[in-house]
Biopython code that builds the backbone (N, CA, C, O; Angstrom):
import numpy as np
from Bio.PDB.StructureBuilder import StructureBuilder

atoms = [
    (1, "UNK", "N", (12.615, 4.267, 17.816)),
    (1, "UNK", "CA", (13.520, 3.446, 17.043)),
    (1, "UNK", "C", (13.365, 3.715, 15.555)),
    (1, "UNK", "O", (14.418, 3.731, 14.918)),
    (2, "UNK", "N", (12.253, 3.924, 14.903)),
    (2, "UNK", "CA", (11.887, 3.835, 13.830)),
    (2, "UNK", "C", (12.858, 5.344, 13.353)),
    (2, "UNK", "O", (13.766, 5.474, 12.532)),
    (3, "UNK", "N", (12.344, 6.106, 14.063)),
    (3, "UNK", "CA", (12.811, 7.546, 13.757)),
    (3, "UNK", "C", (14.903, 7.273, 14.005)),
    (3, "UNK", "O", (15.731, 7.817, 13.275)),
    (4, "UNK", "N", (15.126, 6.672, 14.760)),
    (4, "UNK", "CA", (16.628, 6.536, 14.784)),
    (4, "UNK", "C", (17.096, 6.317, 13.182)),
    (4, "UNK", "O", (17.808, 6.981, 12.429)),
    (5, "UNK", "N", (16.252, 4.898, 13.012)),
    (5, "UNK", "CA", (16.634, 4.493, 11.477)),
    (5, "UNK", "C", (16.782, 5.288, 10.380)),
    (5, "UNK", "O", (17.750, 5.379, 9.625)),
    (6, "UNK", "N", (15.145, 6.175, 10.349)),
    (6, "UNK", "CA", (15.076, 6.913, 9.136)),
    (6, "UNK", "C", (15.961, 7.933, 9.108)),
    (6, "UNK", "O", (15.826, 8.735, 8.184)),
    (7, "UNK", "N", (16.762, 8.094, 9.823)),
    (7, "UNK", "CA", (17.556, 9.618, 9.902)),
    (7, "UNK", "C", (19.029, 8.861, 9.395)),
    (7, "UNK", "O", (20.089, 9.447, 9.177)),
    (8, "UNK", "N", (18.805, 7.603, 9.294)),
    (8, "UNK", "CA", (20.508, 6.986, 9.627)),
    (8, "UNK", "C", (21.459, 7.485, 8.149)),
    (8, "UNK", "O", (22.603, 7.112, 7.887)),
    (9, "UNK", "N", (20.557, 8.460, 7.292)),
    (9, "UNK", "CA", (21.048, 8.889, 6.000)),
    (9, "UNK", "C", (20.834, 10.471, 6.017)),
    (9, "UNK", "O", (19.982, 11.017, 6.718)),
    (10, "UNK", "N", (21.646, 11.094, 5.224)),
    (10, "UNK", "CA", (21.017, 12.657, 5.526)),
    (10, "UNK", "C", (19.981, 13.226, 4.736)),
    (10, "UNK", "O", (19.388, 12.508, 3.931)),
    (11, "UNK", "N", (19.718, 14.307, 4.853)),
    (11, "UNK", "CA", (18.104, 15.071, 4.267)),
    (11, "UNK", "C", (17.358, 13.955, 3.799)),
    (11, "UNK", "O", (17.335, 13.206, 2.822)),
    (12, "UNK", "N", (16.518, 14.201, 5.296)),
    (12, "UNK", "CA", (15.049, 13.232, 4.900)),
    (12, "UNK", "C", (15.304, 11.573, 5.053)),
    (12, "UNK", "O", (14.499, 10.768, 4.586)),
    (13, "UNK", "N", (16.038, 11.328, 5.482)),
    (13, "UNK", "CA", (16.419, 9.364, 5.811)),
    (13, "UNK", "C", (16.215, 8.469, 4.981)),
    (13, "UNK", "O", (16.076, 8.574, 3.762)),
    (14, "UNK", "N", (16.196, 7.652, 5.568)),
    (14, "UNK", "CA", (15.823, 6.300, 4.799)),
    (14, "UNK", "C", (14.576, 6.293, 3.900)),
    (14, "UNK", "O", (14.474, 5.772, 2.790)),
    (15, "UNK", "N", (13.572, 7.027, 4.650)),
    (15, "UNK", "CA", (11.942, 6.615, 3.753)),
    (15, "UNK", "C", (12.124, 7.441, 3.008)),
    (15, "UNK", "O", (11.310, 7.214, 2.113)),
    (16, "UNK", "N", (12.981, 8.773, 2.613)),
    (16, "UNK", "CA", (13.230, 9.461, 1.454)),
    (16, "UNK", "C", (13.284, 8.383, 0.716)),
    (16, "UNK", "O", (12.226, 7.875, 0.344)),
    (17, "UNK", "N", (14.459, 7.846, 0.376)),
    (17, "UNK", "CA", (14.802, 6.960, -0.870)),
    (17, "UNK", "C", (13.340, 6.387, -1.298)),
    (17, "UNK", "O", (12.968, 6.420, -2.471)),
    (18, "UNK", "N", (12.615, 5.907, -0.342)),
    (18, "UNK", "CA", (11.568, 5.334, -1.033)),
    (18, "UNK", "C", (10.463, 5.911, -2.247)),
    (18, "UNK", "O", (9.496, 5.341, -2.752)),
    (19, "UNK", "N", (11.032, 7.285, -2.487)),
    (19, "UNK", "CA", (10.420, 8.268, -3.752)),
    (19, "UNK", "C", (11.284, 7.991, -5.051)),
    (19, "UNK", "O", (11.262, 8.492, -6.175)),
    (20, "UNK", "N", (11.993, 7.078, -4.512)),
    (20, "UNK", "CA", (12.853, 6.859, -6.077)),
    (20, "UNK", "C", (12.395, 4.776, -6.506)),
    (20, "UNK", "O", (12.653, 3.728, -5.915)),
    (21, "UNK", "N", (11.545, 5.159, -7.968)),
    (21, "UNK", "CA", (10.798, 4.156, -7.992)),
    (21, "UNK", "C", (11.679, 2.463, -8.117)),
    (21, "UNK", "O", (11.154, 1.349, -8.144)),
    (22, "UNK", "N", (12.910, 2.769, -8.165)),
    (22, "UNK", "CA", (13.842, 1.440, -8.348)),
    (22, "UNK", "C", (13.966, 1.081, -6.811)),
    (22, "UNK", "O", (13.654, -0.006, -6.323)),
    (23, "UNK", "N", (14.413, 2.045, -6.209)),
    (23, "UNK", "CA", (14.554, 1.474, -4.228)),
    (23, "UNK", "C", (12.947, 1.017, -3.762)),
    (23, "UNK", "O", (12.875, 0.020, -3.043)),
    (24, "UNK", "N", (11.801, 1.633, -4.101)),
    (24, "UNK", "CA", (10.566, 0.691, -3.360)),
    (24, "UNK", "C", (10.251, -0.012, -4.007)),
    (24, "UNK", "O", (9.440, -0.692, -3.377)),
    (25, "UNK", "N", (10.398, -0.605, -5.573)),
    (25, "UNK", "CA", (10.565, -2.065, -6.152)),
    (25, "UNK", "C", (10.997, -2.912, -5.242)),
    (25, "UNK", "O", (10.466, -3.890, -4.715)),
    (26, "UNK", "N", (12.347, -2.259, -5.086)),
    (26, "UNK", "CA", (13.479, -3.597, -4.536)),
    (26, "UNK", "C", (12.861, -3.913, -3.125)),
    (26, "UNK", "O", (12.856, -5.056, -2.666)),
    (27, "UNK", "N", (12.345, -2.833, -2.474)),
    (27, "UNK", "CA", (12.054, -2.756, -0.759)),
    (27, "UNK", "C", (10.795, -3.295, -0.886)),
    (27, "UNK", "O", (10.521, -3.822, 0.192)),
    (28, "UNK", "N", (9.691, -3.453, -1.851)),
    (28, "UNK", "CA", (8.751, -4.616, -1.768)),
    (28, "UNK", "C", (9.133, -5.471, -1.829)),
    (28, "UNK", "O", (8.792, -6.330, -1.017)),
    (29, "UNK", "N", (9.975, -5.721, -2.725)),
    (29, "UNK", "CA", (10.631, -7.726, -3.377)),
    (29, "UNK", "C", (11.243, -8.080, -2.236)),
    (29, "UNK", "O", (11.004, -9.235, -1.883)),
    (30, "UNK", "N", (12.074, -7.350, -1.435)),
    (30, "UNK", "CA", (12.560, -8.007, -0.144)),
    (30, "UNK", "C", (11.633, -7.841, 0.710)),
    (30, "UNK", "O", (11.881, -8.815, 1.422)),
    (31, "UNK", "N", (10.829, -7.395, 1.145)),
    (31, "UNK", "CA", (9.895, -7.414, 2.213)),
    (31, "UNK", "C", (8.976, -8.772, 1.688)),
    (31, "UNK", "O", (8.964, -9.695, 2.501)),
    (32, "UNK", "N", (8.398, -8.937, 0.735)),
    (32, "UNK", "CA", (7.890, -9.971, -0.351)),
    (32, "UNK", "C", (9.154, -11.189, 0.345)),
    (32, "UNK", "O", (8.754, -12.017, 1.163)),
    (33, "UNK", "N", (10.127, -11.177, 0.068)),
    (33, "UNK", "CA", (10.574, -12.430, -0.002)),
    (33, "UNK", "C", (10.882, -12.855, 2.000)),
    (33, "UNK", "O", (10.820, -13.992, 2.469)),
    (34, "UNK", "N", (11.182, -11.621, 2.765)),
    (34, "UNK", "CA", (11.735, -11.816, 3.804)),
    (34, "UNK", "C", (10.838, -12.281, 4.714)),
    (34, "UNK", "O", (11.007, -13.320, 5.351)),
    (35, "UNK", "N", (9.789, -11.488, 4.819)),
    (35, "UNK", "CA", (7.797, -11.941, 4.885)),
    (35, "UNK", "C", (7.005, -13.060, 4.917)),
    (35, "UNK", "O", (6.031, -13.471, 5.548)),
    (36, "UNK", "N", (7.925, -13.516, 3.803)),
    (36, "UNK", "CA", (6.981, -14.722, 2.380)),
    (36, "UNK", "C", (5.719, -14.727, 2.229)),
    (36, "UNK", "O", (4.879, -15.620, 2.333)),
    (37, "UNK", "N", (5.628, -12.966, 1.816)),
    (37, "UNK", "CA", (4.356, -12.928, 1.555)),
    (37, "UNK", "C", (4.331, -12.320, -0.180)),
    (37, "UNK", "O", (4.803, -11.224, -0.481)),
    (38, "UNK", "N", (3.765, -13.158, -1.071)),
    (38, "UNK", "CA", (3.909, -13.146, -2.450)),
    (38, "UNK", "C", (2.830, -11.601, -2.771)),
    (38, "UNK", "O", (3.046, -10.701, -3.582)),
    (39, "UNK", "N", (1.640, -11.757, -1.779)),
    (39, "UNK", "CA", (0.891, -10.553, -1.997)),
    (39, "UNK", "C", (0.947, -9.248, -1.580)),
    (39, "UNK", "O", (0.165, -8.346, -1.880)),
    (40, "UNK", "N", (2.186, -9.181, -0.671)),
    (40, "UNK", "CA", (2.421, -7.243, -0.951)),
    (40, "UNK", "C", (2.323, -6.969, -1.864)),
    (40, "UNK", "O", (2.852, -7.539, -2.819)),
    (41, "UNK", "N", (1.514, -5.858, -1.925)),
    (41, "UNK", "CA", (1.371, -5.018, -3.186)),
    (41, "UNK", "C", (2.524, -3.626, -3.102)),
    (41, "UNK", "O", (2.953, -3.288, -1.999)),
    (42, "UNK", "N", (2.927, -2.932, -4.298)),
    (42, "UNK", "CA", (4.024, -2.037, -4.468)),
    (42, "UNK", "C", (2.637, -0.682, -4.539)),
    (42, "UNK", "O", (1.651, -0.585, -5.268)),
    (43, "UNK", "N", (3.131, 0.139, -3.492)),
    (43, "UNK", "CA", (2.642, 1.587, -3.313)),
    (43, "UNK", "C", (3.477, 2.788, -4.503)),
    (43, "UNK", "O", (4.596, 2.993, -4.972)),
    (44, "UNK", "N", (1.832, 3.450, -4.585)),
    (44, "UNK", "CA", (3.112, 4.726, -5.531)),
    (44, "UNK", "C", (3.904, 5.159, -5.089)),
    (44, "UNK", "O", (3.676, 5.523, -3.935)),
    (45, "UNK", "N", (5.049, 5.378, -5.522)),
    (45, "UNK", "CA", (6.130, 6.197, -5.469)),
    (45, "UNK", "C", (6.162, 7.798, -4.811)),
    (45, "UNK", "O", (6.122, 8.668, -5.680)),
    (46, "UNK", "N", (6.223, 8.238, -3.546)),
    (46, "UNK", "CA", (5.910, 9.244, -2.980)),
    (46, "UNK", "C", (5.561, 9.253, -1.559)),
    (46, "UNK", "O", (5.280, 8.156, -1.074)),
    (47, "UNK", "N", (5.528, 10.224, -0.841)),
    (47, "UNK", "CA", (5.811, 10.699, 0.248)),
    (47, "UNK", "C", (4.694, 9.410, 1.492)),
    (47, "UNK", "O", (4.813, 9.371, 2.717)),
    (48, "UNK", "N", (3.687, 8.509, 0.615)),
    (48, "UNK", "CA", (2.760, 7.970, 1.339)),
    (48, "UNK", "C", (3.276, 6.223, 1.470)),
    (48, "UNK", "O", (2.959, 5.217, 2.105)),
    (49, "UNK", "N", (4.186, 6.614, 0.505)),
    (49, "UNK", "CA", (5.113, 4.791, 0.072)),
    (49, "UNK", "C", (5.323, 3.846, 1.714)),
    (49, "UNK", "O", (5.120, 2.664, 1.988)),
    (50, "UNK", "N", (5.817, 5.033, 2.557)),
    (50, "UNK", "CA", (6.524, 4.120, 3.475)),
    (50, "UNK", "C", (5.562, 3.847, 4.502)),
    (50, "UNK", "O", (5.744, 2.823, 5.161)),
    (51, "UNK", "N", (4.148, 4.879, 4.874)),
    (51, "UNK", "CA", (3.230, 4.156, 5.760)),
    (51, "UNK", "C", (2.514, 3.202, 4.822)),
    (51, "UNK", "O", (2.211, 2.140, 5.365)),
    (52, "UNK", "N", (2.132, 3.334, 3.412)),
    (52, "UNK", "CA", (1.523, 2.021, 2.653)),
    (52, "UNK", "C", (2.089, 0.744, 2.839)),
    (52, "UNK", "O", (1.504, -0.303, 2.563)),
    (53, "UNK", "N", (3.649, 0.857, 3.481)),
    (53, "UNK", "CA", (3.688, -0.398, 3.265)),
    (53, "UNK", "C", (4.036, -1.254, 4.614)),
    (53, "UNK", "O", (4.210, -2.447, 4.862)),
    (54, "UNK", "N", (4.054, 0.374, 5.608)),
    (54, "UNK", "CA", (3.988, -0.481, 7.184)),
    (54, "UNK", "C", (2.565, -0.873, 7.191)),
    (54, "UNK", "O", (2.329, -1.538, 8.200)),
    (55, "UNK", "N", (1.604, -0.720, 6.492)),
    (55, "UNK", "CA", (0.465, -0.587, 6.831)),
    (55, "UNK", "C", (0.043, -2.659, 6.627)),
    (55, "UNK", "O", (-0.458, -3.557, 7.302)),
    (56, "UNK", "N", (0.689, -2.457, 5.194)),
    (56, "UNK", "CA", (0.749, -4.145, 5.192)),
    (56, "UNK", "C", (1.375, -5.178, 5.630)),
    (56, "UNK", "O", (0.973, -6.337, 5.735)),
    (57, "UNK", "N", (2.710, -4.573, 5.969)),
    (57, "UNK", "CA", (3.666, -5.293, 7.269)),
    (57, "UNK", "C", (3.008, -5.630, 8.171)),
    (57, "UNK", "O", (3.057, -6.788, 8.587)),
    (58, "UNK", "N", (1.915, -4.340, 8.916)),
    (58, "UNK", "CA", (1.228, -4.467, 9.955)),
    (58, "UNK", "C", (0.187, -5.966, 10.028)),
    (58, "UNK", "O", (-0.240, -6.731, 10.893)),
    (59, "UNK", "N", (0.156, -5.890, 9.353)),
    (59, "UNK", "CA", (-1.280, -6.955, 8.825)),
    (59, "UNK", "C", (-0.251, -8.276, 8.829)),
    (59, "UNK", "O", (-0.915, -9.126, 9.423)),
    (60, "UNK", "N", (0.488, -8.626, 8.622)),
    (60, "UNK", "CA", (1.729, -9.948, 7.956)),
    (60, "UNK", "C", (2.096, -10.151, 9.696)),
    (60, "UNK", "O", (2.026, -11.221, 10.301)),
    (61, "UNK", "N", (2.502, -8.794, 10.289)),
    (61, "UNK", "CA", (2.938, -9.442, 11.956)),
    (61, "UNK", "C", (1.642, -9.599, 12.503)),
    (61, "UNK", "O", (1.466, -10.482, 13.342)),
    (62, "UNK", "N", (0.818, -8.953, 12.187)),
    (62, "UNK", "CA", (-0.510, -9.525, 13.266)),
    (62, "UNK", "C", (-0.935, -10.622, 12.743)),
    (62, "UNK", "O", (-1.672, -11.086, 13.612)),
    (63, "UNK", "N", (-0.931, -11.458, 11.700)),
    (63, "UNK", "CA", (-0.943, -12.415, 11.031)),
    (63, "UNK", "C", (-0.022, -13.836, 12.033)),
    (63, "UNK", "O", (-0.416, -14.906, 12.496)),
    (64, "UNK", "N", (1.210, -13.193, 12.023)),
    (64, "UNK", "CA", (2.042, -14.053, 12.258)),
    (64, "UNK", "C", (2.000, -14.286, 13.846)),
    (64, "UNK", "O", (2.106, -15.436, 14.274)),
    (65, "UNK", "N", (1.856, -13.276, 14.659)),
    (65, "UNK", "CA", (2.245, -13.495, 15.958)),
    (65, "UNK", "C", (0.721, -14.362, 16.103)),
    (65, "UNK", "O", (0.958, -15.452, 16.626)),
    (66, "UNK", "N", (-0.319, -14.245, 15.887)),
    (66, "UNK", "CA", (-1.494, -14.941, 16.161)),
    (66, "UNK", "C", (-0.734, -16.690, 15.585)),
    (66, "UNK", "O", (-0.895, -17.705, 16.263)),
    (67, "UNK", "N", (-0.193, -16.681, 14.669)),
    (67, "UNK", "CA", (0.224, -18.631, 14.209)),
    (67, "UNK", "C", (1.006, -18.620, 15.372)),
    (67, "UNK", "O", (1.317, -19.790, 15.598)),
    (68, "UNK", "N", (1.636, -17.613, 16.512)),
    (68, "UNK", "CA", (2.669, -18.359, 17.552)),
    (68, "UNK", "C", (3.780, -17.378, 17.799)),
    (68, "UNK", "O", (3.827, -16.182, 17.510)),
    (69, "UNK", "N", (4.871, -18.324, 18.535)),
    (69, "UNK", "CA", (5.889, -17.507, 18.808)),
    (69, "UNK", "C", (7.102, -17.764, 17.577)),
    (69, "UNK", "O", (7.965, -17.036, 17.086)),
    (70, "UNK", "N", (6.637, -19.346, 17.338)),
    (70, "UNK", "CA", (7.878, -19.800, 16.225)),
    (70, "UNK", "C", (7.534, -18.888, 14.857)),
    (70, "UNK", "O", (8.431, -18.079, 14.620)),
    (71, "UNK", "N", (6.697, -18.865, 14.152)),
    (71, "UNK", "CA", (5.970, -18.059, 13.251)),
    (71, "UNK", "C", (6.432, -16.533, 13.150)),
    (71, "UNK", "O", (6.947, -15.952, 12.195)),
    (72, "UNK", "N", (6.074, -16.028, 14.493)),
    (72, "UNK", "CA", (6.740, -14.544, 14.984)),
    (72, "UNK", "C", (7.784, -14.720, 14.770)),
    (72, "UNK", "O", (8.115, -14.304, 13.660)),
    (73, "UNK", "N", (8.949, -15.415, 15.633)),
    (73, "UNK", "CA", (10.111, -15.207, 15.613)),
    (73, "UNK", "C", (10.739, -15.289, 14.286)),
    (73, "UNK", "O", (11.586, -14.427, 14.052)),
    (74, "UNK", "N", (10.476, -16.198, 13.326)),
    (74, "UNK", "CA", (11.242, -16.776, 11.625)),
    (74, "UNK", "C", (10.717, -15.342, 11.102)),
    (74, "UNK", "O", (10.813, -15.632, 9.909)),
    (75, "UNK", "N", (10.344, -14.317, 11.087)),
    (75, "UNK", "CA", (9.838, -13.355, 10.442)),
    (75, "UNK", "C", (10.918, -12.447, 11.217)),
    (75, "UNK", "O", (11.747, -12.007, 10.420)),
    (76, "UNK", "N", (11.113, -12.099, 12.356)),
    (76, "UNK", "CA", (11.926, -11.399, 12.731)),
    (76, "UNK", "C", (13.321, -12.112, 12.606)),
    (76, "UNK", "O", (14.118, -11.208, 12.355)),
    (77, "UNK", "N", (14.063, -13.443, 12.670)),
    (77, "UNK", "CA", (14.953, -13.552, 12.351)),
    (77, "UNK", "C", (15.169, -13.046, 10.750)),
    (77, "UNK", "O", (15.857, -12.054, 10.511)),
    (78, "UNK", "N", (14.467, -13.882, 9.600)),
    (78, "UNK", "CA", (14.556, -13.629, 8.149)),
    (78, "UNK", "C", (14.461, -11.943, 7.950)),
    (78, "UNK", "O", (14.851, -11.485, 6.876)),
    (79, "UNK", "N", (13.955, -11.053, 8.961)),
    (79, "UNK", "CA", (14.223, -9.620, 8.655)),
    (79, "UNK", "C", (15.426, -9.373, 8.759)),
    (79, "UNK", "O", (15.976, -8.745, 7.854)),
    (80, "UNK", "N", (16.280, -9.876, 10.090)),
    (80, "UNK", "CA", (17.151, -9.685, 10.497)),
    (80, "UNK", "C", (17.233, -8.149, 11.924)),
    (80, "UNK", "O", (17.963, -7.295, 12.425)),
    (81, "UNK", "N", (15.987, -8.696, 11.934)),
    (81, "UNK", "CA", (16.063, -7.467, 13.322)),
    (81, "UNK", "C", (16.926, -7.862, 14.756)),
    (81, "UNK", "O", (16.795, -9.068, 14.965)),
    (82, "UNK", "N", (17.668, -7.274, 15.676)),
    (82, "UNK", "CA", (18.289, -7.902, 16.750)),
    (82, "UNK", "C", (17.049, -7.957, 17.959)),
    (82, "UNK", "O", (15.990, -7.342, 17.825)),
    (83, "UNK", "N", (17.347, -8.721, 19.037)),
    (83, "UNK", "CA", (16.501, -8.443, 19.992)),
    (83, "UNK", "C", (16.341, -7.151, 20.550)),
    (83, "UNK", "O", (15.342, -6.744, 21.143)),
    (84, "UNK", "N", (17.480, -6.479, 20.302)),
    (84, "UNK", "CA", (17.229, -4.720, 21.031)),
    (84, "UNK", "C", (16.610, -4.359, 20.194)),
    (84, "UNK", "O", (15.464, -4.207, 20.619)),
    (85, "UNK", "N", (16.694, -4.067, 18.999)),
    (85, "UNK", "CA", (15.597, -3.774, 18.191)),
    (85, "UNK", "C", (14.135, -4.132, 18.200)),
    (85, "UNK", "O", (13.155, -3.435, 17.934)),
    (86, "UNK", "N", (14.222, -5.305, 18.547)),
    (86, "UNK", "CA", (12.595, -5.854, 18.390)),
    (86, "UNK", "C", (12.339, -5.361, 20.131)),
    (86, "UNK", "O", (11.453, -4.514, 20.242)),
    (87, "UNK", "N", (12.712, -5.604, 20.874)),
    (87, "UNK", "CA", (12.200, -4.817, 21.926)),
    (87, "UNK", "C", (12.304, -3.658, 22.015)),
    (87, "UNK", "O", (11.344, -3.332, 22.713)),
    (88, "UNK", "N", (12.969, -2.599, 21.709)),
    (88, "UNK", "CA", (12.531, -1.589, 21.865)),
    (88, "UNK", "C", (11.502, -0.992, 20.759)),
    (88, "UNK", "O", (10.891, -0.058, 21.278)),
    (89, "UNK", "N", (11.053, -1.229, 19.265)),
    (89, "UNK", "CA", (9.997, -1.589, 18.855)),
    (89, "UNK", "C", (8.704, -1.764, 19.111)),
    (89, "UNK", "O", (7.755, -1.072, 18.741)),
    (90, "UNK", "N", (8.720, -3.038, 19.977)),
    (90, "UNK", "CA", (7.216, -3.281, 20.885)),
    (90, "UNK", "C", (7.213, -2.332, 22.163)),
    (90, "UNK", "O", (6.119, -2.075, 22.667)),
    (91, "UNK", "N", (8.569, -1.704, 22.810)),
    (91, "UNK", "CA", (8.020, -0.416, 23.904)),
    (91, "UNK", "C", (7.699, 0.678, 23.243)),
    (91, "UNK", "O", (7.003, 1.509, 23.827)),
    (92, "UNK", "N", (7.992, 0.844, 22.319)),
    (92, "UNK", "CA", (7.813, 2.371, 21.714)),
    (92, "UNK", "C", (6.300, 2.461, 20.889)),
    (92, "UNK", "O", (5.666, 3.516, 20.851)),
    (93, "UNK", "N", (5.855, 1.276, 20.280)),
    (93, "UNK", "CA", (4.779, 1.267, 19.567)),
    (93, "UNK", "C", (4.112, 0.181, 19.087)),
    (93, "UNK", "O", (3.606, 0.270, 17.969)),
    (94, "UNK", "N", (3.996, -0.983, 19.810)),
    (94, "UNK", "CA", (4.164, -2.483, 19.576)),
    (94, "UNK", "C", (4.067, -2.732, 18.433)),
    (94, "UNK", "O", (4.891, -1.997, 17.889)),
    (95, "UNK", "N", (3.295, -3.644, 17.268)),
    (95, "UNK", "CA", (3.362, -4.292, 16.308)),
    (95, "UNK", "C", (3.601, -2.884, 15.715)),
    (95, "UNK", "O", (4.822, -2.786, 15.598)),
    (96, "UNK", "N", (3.101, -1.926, 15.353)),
    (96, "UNK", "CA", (2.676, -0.685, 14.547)),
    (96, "UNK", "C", (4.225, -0.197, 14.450)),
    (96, "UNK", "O", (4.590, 0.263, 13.368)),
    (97, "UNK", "N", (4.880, -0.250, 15.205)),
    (97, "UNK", "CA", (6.526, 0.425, 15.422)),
    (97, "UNK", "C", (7.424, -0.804, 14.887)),
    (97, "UNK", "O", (8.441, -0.567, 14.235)),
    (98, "UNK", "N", (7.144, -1.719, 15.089)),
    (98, "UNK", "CA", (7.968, -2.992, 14.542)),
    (98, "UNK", "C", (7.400, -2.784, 13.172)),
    (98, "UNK", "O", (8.267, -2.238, 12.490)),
    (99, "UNK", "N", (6.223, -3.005, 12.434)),
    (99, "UNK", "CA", (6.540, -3.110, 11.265)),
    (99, "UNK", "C", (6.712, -1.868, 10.669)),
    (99, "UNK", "O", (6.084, -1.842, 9.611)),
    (100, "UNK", "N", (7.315, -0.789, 10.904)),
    (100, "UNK", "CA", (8.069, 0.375, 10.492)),
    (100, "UNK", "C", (9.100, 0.149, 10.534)),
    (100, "UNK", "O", (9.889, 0.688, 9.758)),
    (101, "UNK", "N", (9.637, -1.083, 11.823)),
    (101, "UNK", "CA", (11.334, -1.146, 11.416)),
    (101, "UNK", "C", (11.861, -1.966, 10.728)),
    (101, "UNK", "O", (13.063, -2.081, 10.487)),
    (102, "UNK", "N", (10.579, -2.895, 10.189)),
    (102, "UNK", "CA", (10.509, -4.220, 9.166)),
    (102, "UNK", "C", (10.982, -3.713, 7.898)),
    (102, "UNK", "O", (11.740, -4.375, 7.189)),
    (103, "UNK", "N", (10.469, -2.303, 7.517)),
    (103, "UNK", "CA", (10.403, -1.741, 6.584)),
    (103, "UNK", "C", (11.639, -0.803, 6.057)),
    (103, "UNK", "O", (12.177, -0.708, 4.954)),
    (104, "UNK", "N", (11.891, -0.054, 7.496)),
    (104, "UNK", "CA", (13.306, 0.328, 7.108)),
    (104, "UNK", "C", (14.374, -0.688, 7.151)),
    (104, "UNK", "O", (15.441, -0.352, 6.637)),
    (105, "UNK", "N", (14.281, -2.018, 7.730)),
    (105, "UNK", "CA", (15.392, -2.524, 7.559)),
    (105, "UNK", "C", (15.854, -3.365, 6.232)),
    (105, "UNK", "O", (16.951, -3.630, 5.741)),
    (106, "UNK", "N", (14.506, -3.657, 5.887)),
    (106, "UNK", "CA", (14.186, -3.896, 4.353)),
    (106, "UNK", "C", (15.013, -3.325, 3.432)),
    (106, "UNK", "O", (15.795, -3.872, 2.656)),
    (107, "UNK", "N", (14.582, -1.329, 3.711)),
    (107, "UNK", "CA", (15.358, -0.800, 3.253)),
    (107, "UNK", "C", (16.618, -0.792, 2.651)),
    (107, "UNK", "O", (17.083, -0.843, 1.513)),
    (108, "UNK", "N", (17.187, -0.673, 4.315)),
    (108, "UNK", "CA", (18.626, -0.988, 4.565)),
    (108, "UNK", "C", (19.350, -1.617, 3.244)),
    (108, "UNK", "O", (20.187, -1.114, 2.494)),
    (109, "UNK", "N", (18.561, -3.239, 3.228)),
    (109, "UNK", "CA", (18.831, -4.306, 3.074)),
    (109, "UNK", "C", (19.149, -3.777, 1.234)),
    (109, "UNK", "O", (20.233, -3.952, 0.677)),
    (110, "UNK", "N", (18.198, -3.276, 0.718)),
    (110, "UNK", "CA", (18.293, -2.687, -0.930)),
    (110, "UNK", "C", (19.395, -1.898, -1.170)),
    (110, "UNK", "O", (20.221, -1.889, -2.083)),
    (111, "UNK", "N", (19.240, -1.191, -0.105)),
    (111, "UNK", "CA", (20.562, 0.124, -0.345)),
    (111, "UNK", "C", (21.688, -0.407, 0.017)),
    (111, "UNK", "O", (22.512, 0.078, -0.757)),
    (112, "UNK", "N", (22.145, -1.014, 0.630)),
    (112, "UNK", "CA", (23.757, -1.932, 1.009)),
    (112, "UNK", "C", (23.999, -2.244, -0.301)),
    (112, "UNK", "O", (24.803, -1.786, -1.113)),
    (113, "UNK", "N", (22.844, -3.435, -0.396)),
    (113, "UNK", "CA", (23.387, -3.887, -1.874)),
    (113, "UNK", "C", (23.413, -3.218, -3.396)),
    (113, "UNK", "O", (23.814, -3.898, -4.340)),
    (114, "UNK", "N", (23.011, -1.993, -3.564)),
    (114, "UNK", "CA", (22.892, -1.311, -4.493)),
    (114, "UNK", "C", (24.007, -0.747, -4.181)),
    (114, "UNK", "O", (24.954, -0.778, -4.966)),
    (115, "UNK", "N", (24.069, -0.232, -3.169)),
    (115, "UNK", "CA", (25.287, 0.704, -2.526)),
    (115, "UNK", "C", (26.744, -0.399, -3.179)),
    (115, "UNK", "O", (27.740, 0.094, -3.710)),
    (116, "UNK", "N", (26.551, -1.838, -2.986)),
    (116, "UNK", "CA", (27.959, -2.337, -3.137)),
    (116, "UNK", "C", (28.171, -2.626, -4.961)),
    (116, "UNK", "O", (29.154, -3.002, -5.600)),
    (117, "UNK", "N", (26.860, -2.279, -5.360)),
    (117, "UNK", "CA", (26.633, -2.600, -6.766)),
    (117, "UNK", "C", (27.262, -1.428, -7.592)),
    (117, "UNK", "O", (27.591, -1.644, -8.759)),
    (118, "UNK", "N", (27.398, -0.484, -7.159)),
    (118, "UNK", "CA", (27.817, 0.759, -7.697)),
    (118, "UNK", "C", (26.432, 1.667, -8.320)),
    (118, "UNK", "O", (26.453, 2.496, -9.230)),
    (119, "UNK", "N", (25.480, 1.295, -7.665)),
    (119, "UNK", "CA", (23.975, 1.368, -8.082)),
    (119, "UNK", "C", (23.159, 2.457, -7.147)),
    (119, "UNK", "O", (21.980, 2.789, -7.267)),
    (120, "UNK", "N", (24.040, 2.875, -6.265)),
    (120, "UNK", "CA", (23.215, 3.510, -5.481)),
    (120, "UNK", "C", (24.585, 5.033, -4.849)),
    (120, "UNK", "O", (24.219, 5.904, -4.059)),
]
sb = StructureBuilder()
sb.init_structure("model")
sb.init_model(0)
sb.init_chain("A")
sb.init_seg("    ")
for serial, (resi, resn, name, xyz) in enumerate(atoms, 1):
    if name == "N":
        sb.init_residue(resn, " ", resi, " ")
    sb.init_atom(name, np.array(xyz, "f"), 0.0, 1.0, " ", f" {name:<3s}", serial, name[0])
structure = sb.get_structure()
């Protein structure tokens, strides 16, 4: 799934963009706000950006699914992941594959709106 996403743009996908330092600003601040986690930290800018920051996603869902299912779930609704998504996610690579798609959808979420901003 993860790999579906990152390709959903040409040369190099989605986690490309994340080498351009205005798109992984924005893709922390929404992961930061979608999360509600105030302490993501912003990774350098470069080819290591997008596992740095599944890496802390990772940590926020194992966080969360341990408070429950309601806890779990408000994190995946506020991402906006669908249930096909989140299940095929946990078959392909459980928490570790979900918060890669936390991240590209994050993504997503910067580039639409930059995209409608005339910004991207």
């Amino acid at each position: 799934m993860n790999e579906d996403l990152s390709k959903t743009e040409g040369n190099g996908g989605l986690r490309k963009r994340l080498d351009e330092a205005v798109v992984l600003v924005r893709t922390v601040e929404q992961l930061r706000k979608d999360l509600r986690e105030d302490g993501l930290q912003g990774p350098p800018v470069g080819d290591g950006a997008f596992e740095a920051l599944r890496a802390q996603v990772l940590e926020v869902l194992g966080r969360r699914e341990a408070e429950g299912p309601h806890a779990f779930g408000l994190v995946i609704n506020r991402v906006d992941l669908t249930e096909r998504q989140l299940r095929a996610a946990m078959a392909a690579g459980g928490l570790h594959a979900l918060a890669g798609a936390v991240v590209l959808r994050c993504l997503q979420k910067v580039l639409s709106r930059m995209r409608y901003a005339g910004l991207a």
